[in-house]
C-alpha positions in Angstrom: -21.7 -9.2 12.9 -18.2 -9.3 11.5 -15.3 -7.2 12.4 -12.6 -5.9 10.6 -10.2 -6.3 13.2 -9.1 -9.4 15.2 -7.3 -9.6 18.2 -3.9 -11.8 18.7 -1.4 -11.5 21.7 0.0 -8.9 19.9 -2.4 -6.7 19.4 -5.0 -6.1 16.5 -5.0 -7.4 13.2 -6.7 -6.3 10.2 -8.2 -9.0 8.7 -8.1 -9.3 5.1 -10.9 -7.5 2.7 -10.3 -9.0 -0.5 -13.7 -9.9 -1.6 -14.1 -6.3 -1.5 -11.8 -5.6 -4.1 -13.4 -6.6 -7.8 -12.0 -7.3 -10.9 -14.3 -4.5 -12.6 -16.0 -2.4 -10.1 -15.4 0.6 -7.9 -13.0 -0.9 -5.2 -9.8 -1.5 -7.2 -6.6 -1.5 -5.6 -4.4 1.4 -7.0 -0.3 0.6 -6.8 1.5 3.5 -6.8 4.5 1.4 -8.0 6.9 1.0 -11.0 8.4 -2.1 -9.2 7.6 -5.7 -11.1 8.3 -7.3 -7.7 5.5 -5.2 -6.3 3.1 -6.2 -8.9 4.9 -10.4 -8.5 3.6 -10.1 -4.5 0.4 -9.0 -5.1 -0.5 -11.4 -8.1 1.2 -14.3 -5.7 -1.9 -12.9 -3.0 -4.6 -13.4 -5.7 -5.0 -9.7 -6.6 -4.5 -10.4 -10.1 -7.1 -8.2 -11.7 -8.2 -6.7 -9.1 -5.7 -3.6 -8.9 -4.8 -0.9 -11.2 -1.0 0.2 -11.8 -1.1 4.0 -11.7 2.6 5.7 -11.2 3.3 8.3 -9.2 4.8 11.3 -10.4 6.6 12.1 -7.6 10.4 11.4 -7.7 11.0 9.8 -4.8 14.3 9.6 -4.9 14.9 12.9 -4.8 12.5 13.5 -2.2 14.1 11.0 0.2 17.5 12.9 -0.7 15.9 16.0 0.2 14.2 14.9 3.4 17.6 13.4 4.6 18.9 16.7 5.3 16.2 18.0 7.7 15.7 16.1 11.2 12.1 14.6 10.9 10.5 12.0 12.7 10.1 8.5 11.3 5.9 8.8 11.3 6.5 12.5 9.3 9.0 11.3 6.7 6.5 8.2 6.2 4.0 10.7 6.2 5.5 12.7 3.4 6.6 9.8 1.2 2.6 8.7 1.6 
């Protein structure tokens, strides 16, 4: 039985799942990115073809002005860039 999770002296790693991802099925990896560099990483992993470039309509610049003027945690700003 496999696991998706390995264990290393510093902690747990989640161990990589990209035969799950196909070029023309189901399991497609959705960027939410208009960044080339983005897209450049992910093709140097192998993931060419296998995710689907879908941008976000959220302006996120405006949101992360916005959110810098109210204290929030680090795990809720994260959570509301998400």
């Amino acid at each position: 039985m496999s696991s998706d999770y390995a264990s290393s002296s510093e902690g747990n790693l989640l161990l990589s799942k990209f035969d799950a991802l196909s070029n023309d099925g189901p399991r497609r990896l959705i960027l939410a990115s208009q960044s080339p560099r983005r897209r450049e990483i992910l093709d140097m992993m192998g993931l060419s073809n296998r995710y689907t470039v879908t941008f976000s309509p959220l302006d996120e610049e405006a949101l992360q002005i916005e959110l810098a003027k109210t204290p929030i945690s680090p795990i809720e700003y994260t959570k509301k860039l998400a």
